[in-house]
N, C-alpha and C positions, 0 to 999 in steps of 0.2 A: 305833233306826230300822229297819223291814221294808226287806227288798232294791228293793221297789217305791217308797216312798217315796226311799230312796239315789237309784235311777236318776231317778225325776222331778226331785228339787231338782238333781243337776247337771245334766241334761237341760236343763232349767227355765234354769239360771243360762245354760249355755254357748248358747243361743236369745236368750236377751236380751243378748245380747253383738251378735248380729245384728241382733235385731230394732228397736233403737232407735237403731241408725245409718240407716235406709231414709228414703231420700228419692226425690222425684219425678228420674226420670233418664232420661228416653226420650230417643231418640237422634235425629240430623236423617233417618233414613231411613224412622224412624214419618210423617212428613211426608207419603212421599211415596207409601207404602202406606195414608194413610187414606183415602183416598174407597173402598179395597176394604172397608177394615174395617168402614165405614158401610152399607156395601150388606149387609152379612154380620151386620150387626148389627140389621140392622131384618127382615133374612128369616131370623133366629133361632129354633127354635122355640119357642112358650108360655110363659110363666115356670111355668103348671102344668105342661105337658108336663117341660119337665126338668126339676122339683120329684119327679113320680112317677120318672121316669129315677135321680134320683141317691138317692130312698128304695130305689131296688131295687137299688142297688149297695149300700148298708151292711146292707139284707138280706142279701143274699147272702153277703158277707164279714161280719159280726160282727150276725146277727140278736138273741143275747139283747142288744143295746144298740140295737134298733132305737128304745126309747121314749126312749134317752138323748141326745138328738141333734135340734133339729129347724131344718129349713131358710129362707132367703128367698132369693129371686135379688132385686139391688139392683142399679139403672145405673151406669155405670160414672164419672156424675158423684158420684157419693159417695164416690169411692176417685183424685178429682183426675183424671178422664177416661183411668184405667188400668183395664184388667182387674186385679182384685186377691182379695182371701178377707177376712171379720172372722169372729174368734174369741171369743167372748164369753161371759159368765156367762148362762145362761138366767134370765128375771126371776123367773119360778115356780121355780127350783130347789129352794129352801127347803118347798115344798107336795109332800108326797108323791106319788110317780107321776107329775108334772110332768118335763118335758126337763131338762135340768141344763147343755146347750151348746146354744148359738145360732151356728149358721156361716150366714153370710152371704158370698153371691159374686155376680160378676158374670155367670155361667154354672153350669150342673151341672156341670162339670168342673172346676171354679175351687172349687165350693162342697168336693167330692169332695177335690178338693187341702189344703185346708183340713181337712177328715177328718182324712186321713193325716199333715198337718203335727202336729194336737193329737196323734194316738195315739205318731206320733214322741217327739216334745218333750215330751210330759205325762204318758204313760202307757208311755216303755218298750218300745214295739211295733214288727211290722217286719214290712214286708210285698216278698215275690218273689216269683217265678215258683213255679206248686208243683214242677217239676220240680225246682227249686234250695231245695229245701225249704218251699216254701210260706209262710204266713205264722204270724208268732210273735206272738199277742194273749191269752200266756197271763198276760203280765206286766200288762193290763187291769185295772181295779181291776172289782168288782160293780159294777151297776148301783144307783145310788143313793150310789157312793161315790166317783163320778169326782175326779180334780183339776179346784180352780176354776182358770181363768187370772185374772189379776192386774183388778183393778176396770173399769180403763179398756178392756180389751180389746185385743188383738192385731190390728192390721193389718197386712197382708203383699200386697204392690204386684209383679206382672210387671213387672220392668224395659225388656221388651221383650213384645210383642204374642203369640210364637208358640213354640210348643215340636214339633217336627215330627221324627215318630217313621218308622222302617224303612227299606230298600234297596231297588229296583229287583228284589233277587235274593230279600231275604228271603221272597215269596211263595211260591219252591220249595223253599228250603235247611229252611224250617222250616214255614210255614202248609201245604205243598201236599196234607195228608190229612186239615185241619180240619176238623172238621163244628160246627155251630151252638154247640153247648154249649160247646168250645174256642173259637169266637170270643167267645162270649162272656165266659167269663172273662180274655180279653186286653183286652178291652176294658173290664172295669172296671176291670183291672191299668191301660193306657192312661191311663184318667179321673183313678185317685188316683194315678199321677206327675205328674200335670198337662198330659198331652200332648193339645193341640188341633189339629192338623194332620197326621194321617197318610195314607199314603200307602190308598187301597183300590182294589185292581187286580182283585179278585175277579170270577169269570165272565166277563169283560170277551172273550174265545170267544165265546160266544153272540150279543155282542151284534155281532159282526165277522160271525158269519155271517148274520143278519139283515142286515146293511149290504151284504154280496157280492154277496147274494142280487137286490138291486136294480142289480149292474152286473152281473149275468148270469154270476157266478159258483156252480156247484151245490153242493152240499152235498160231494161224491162230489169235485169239484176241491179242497175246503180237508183232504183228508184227508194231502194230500202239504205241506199248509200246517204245519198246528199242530203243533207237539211233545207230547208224550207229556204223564201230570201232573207230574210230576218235574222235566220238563223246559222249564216255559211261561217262562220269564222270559226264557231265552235266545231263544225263540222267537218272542217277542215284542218285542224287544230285533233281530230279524232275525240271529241269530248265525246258526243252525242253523234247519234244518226237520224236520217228522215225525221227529225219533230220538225212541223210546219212545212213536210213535201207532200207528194213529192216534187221534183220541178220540171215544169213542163220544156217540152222541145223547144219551146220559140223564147222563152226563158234563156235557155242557153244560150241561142242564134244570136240575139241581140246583146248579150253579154260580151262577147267575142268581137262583136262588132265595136262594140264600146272600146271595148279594152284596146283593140287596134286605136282607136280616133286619139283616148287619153295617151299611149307611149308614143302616139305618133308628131304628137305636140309637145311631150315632154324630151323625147328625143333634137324636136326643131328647137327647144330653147337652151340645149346644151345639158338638159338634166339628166342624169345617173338614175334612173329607175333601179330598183331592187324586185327581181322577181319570185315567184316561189319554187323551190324545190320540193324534190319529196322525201316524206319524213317516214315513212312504216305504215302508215294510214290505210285500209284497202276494203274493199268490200267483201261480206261474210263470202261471195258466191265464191272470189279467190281459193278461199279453201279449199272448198271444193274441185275445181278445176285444175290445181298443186296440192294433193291430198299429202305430199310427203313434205311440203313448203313447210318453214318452221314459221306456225302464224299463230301467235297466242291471242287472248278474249282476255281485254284490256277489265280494270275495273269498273265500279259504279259511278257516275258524275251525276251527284245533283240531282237524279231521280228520286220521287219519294221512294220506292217500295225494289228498287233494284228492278225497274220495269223495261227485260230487255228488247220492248220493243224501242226505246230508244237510249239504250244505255247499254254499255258495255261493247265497246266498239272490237275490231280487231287491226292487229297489229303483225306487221314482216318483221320477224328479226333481222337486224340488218347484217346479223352474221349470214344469212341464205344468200347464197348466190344469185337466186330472182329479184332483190333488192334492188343490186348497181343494175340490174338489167331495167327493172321499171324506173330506177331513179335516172339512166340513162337515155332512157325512150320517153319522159316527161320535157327535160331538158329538148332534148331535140324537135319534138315535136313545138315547143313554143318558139323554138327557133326558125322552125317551116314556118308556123304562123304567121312571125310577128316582123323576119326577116334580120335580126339580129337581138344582142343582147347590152347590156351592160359589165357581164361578168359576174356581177353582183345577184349571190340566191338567198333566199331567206330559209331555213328549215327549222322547228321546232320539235323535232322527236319526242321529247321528252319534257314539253310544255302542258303541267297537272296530269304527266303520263308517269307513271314511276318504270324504272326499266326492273327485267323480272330477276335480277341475280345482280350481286353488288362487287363482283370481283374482278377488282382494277385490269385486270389485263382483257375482261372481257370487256368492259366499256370502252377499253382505250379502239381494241376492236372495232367495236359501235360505231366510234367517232369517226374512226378510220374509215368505214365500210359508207358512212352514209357521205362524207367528201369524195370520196370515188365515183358514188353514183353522180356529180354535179360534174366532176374530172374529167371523167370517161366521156361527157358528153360537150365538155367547154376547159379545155385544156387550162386556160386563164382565171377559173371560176374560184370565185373567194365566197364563204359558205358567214353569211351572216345569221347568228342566232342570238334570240331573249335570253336574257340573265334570269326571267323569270323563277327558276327552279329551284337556281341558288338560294332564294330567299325565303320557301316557304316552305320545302320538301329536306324533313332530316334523314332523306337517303343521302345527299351528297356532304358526306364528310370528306373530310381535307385527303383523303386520298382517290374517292371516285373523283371527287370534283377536278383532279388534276390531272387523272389518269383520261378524262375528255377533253381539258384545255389542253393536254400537250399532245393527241394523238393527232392533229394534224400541222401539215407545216410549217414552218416559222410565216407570220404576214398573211396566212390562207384562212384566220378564223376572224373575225368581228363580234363579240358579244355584246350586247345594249343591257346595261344593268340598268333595268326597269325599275329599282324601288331603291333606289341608292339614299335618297334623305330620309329612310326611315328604316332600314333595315341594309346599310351599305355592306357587301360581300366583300368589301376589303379589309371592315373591319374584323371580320367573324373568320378571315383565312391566315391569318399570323400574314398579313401584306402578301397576300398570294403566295405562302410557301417561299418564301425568300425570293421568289424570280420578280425581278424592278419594276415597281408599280409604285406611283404616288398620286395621290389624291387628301389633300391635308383639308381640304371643308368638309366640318365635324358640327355645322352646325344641326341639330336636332330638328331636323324641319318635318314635317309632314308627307304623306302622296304629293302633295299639292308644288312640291318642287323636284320633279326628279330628273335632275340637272343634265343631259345628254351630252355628255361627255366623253372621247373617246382615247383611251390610254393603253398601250403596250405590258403585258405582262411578263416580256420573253418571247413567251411563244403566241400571246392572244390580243388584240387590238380590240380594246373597249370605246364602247361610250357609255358616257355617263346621263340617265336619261330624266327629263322636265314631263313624269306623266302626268300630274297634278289634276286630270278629271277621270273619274268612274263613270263607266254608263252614257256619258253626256247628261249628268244631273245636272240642273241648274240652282245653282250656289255661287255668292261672290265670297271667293277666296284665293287665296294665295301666299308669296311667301319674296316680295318683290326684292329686299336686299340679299336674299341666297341668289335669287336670277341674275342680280345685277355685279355680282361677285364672285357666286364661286366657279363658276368655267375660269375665268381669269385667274384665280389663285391652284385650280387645279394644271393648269398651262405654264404659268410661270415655276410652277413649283421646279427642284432641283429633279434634274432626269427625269423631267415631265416627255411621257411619250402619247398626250391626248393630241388627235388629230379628224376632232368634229366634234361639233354641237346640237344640239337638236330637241324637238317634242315629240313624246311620245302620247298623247293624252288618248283616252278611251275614246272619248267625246267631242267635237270642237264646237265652233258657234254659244260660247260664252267665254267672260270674264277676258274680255276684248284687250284691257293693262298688261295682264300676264302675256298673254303673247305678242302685245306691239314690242317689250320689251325683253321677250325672251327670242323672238328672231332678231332682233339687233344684236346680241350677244355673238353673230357671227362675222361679225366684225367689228367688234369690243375688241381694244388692245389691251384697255384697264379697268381696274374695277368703276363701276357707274354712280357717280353722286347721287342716289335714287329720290332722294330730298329734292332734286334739281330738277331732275327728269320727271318726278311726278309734276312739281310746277307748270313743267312746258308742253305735257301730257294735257291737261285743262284747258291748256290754250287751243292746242289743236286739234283736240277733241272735239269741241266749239266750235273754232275758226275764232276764238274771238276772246278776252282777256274779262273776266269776271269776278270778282274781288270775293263774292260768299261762293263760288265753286270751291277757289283754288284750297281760301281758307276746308270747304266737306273735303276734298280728295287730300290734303292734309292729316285730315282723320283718318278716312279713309285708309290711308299709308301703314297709319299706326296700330292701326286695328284689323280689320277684315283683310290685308294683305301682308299682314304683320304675324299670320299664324306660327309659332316654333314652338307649341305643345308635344308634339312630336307623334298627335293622334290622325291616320288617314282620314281624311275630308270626304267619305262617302256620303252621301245625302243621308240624312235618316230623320229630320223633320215629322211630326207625326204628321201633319197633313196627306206629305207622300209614300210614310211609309207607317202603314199606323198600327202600333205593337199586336200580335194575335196573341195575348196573354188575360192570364185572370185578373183585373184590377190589385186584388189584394197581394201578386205578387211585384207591385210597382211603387219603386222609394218615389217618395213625395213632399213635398217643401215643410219639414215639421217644427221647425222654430227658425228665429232670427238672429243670430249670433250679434255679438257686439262688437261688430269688425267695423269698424268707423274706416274709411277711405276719401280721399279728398279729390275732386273732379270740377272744372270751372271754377275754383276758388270756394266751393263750398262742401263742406262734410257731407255726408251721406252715411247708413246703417247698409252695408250691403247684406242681401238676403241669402241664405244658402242653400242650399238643397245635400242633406244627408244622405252620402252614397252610403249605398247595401251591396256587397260584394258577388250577392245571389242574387241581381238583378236579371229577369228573364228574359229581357230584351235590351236591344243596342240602344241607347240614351243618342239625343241628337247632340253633335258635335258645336260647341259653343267655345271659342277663344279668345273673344275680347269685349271691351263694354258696352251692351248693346244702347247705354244712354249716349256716350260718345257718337252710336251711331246714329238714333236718334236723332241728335243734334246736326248730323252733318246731310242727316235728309231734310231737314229745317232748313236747314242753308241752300241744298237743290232748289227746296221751292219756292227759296227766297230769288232764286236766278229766274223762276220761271218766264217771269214777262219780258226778259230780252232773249231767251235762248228756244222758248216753245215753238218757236216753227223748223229746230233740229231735230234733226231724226236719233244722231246719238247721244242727244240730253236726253231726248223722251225716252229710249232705250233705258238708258242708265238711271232714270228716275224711274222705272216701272219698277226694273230691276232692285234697286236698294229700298225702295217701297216695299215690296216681295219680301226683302229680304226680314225687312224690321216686321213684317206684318207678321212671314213665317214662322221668329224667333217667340214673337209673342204667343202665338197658336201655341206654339208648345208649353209656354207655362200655363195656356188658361186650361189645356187637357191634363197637369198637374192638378192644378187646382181642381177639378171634376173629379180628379180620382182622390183626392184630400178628401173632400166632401162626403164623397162616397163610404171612405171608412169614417167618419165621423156621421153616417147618419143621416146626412141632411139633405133630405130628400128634395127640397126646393130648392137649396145652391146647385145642386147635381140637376134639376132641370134648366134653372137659367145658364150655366155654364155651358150646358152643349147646347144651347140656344144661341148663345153667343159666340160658339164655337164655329157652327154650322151656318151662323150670318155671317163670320169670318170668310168662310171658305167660300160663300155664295162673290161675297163684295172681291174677293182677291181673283175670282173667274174673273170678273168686270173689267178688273185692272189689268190684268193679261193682256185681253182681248185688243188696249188702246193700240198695241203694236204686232206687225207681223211676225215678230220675234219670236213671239210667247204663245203660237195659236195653234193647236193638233193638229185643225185641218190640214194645213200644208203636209203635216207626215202621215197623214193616213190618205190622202187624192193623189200624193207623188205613186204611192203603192197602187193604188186603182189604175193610174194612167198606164202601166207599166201593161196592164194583163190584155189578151188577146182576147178572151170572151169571158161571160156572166161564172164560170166558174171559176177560171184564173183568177179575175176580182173579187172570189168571195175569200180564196186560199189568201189573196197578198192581203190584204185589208184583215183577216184575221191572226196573220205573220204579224202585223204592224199593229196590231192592236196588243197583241199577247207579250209581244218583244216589253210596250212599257209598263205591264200588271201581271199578269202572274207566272210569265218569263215561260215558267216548264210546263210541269205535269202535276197533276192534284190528285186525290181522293177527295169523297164525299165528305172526310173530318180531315185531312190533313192539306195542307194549302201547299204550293210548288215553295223549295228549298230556299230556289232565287227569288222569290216574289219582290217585288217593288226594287230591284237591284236596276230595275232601266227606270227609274222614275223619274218624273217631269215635271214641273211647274207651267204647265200651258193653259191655256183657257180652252175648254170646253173638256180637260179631261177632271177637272174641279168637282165643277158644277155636277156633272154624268157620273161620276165614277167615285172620287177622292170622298167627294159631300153624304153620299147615299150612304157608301160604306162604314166610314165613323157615325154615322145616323142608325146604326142599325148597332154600334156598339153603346150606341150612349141608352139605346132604346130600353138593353136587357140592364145595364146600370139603373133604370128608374124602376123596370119590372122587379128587378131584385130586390131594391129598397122597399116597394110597394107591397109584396107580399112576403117580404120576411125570409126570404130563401139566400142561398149564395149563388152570386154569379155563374149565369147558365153558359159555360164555355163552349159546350159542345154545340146547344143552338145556334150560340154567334158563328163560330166557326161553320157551321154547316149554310147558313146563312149570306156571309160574308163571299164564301166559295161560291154559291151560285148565282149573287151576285155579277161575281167576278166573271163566270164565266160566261154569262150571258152576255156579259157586254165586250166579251173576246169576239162573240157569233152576232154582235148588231151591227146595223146597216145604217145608223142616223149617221146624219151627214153635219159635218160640220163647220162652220167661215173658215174660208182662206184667205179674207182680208179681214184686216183692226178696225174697227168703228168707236168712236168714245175721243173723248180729250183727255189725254193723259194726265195732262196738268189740273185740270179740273179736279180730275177723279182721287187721284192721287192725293190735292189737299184736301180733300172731302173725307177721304180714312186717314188721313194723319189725324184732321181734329176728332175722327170719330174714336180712332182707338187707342193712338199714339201722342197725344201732345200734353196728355195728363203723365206718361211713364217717361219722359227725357231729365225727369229729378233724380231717378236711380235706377239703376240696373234691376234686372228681370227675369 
């Protein structure tokens, strides 16, 4: 048997292990969201219009199989009144040149899902993001030679109505330098995970200054308004104003125009766009022009010194009557636009906004007042909002909290609890104040699972949300048996009213496992054998069965996707984000306990590091053994010489390379600051020698992939600008967004510093390397002449560093050069092949 046939029949087998358990299972909170569905269902567009839409997605992705393949959209009375997909034998297969698969759906995107399910489960295939290696359809048989599926055909039922994709943030951390061709391809990626509810906040600028414009705000006032491009989420969001503007006219124009091409495609493939409403957010000139408008001056975000040139925004109470008036002329105006809607707004009032008085009848108000303004302008409008607030801000105790969920209709609110696996609002509200809500996964997991789930409280329709990346850091992590189980046990649960699934992540374009197997979750009937799935994951990932992979992603499994410490997985690595403290206030590895532990059949002393309660900084996040991993990138480059001409081996080999190389970095700047109080002036120069040869060799290995390379995010920003000074504002947006985020003084560094940070090549070498070179510099000066650590040097030092290379123009590859494989065993043996005996 060929490797392609291997991979089908277990494939094959471990699918029908699934597939003939499916039963009809919608939940009582479909109830109470169908009259929205009805309306969305009938102002769908064309069965041909998405017929041509989802033929130009299997164009685009696997053209020579465009003839093998053809479509029908069916109602969703034939699939028992679900969205669902059939998979089936084409009748002509047997006729030369004839289709050989019939996918039928309920939608182009349902149809598309159904693609990617057969190419999965029948052929072997695997599709990501290209940055994370793109897609692997080399293991695709010829056309004319597909695998039949089984006589009776395959049906495959959404358990739940919705799959609802992005963050509030993801706009800046990752879209904000896309141009057409990039959405586009997110959007087929989108279609064939099956995601029909995304968020699209594009240009949505333009269409505010159009709306100002009619209360007598100029063009010339919103300039102190909008954030930079880099910067609009926050901006919009009312955290900040103008840092990184202001933004130019033709800036807008093509926004606008984008934003048309994205819903106008997301529309032709049957998907549910979420658009934005308005939350209170306005520019200071408002005040002015409504001197009696009740518009308060919001607090400090994140500026050092309360500097209101960009901090301290303003806000409409939404008790004023000019509220529904501008939330109703926002509304309408995107509907001139864009020529229709989904129904679907998103607002966040009160997202790191605190409201200014905590009395329930005044917020119930609130809530009431800012669903009006969506009302007044869309009869049908369902007001979707982040749970965010719930979980960080102790204004909402259990009576404001309730006094917002219940002020709008029954079925008219959606909340996405953003940080459900590590701070769940279910548990912290007595189960939502008695009104039915069930959510019984309690497993302690991380950011790194925040499961998008979406549940009835009475009055409020949740989901439950998988945001699992900050920033778009690059870290492999995760938490793959929460993915692969608890949407499913929150669904089944007793008077389960979840009706959607979904990711929220800051960041996309990493940790490629988590989300092949967190978009299948929307069309998971049962909990997922993830043991099994990781197995068939290696294969497809490949195209091809490899005996020391399957054995690393085995580890892998148990380790690096196996996080349930219950600590969020924000990057904090010193390479990228490296402490601005005095040495002597940093616990450091000071004995070896006698903790014997047994790994591969052999004992080990494992080493510990004595935590100090007064630790000055965030220690990097470490949850499993990093000899384990070690060992399972041994195994990678034991696969290299049959898998090195894949793009998502050499991905995944960079990547876990990075990763072990990373984990190491951080104990040898341990070790540096050991040294340091102990004196010893020559272990403190060779360590950050060895430090800094670290950081120089792990650019190199970046570089083997387009994955991992700056260039690409700072030339998307250049291409975007109209002349020589747009390209100096985007390129310095795009530079600030991954280093020192805000605003600084001369000693004091921005709040967010390193909170966008990145493992890419060329920001290493330039940026990451110089700056720990200049802290290791004053550690030897110190030792040398007998002084304590001069913090205020570093600090002032490090800062203009930093900011010079906010204001620089070097240019950087936008292609990989280097053999991964090469490079990659060349730092195993150099740093790594001595430390896989014990943990580190």
């Amino acid at each position: 048997m060929d490797s392609i046939s291997m991979i089908s029949s277990v494939i094959f087998i471990f699918f029908c292990a699934f597939i003939f358990s499916v039963a009809n299972s919608s939940t009582l909170g479909v109830n109470y969201v169908s009259p929205l569905l009805e309306i969305q269902e009938r102002e769908r567009a064309p069965s041909s219009v998405q017929l041509t839409a989802a033929y130009g997605v299997l164009t685009r992705l696997i053209p020579s199989h465009f003839s093998s393949f053809q479509f029908h959209i069916i109602p969703k009375e034939h699939c028992g009144g679900e969205f669902c997909f059939n998979i089936s034998n084409h009748p002509g297969s047997a006729r030369d040149g004839s289709p050989e698969i019939l996918i039928r759906g309920t939608t182009a995107v349902d149809i598309l899902s159904g693609v990617h399910w057969y190419l999965k489960y029948w052929c072997g295939a695997h599709i990501s993001w290209s940055k994370t290696g793109g897609a692997q359809l080399a293991s695709v048989p010829d056309p004319g030679s597909l695998p039949a599926v089984q006589d009776a055909g395959v049906l495959v039922k959404r358990p739940v109505p919705w799959s609802y994709y992005q963050n509030a943030v993801t706009s800046s951390y990752t879209f904000a330098w896309w141009d057409w061709k990039r959405w586009e391809k997110e959007i087929d990626w989108m279609a064939l995970q099956g995601i029909n509810l995304p968020l699209a906040f594009t240009g949505q600028e333009a269409i505010w200054q159009k709306v100002f414009k009619n209360f007598n705000i100029s063009t010339s006032n919103l300039d102190d308004f909008f954030g930079g491009p880099a910067f609009l989420a926050w901006s919009r969001m009312g955290n900040l104003h103008k840092w990184g503007g202001p933004l130019p006219q033709s800036w807008l124009d093509q926004q606008l125009i984008l934003q048309k091409k994205i819903l106008g495609r997301m529309y032709e493939l049957g998907m549910t766009p979420v658009l934005p409403a308005f939350s209170g957010n306005v520019p200071a000139a408002l005040k002015r022009v409504f001197p009696s408008a009740k518009i308060s001056r919001l607090g400090n975000w994140f500026t050092v010194n309360s500097d209101t040139r960009w901090c301290c925004t303003y806000l409409l109470d939404a008790t004023d009557p000019l509220f529904v008036e501008i939330g109703k002329a926002f509304i309408e105006q995107q509907l001139k636009e864009y020529g229709r809607s989904s129904h679907i707004y998103n607002c966040d009032t009160f997202d790191e906004n605190t409201p200014p008085v905590d009395d329930p009848d005044y917020i119930s108000s609130l809530g009431a007042t800012i669903f009006k303004g969506m009302q007044s302008a869309d009869s049908d409008a369902v007001w979707l909002m982040q749970g965010w607030l719930f979980t960080y801000d102790p204004f909402w105790r259990p009576t404001q909290m309730k006094a917002l969920l219940h002020s709008v209709p029954l079925g008219k609110l959606i909340v996405l609890d953003l940080y459900a696996e590590v701070k769940p609002i279910w548990a912290t509200s007595k189960q939502y104040y008695g009104i039915p809500y069930i959510w019984k996964f309690i497993c302690p997991v991380s950011v790194g699972t925040n499961l998008k789930v979406v549940f009835l409280t009475g009055y409020v329709i949740y989901f439950m949300c998988m945001l699992h990346n900050f920033a778009g850091n690059v870290e492999m992590y995760g938490v793959l048996d929460a993915v692969g189980s608890g949407p499913v046990e929150a669904r089944t649960s007793e008077n389960s009213t979840m009706v959607g699934v979904g990711m929220s992540m800051e960041g996309i374009e990493q940790n490629p496992v988590v989300y092949d197997l967190m978009s299948e979750m929307a069309f998971q009937h049962n909990p997922v054998d993830v043991k099994a799935w990781i197995d068939l994951y290696s294969r497809r990932r490949y195209g091809r069965f490899v005996q020391p992979m399957q054995d690393a992603w085995n580890i892998l499994y148990r380790t690096i996707y196996n996080c349930t410490d219950g600590a969020y997985d924000k990057n904090r690595d010193v390479i990228v984000s490296f402490p601005d403290v005095d040495p002597n206030s940093i616990s450091t590895l000071q004995t070896v306990l006698n903790n014997v532990h047994e790994q591969h059949g052999k004992r080990y002393l494992r080493r510990a590091i004595l935590e100090e309660p007064n630790d000055s900084y965030d220690k990097p996040h470490l949850w499993y053994s990093t000899s384990e991993v070690i060992h399972a990138l041994k195994l990678f480059l034991e696969s290299g010489n049959q898998l090195s001409d894949s793009s998502t081996y050499r991905y995944d080999l960079i990547d876990l390379t990075r990763q072990a190389l990373a984990k190491y970095a951080n104990e040898l700047f341990l070790d540096a600051i050991e040294a340091y109080k102990l004196d010893d002036l020559h272990a403190v120069a060779h360590l950050s020698q060895k430090f800094l040869g670290l950081v120089e060799d792990l650019d190199m290995l970046l570089g083997c992939h387009d994955g991992f390379l700056l260039g690409p995010w700072i030339e998307s920003a250049k291409e975007l600008a109209q002349d020589e000074d747009q390209e100096r504002q985007f390129e310095w947006n795009a530079r600030t967004q991954i280093t020192m985020w805000f605003d600084n003084t001369e000693l004091e560094a921005s709040l967010l510093r390193d909170y966008g940070n990145k493992y890419w090549s060329g920001l290493l070498r330039d940026y990451y390397g110089p700056r720990a070179a200049i802290y290791f510099k004053y550690l030897i000066e110190s030792l040398e002449e007998g002084k304590g650590f001069n913090l205020k040097a570093w600090r002032r030092e490090w800062i203009i560093l930093t900011n010079s290379w906010q204001s620089s123009r070097y240019v950087f590859p936008v292609k990989s050069t280097g053999n991964a494989l090469n490079v990659s065993q060349w730092l195993f043996e150099k740093y790594l092949q001595d430390l896989g005996s014990h943990d580190h």
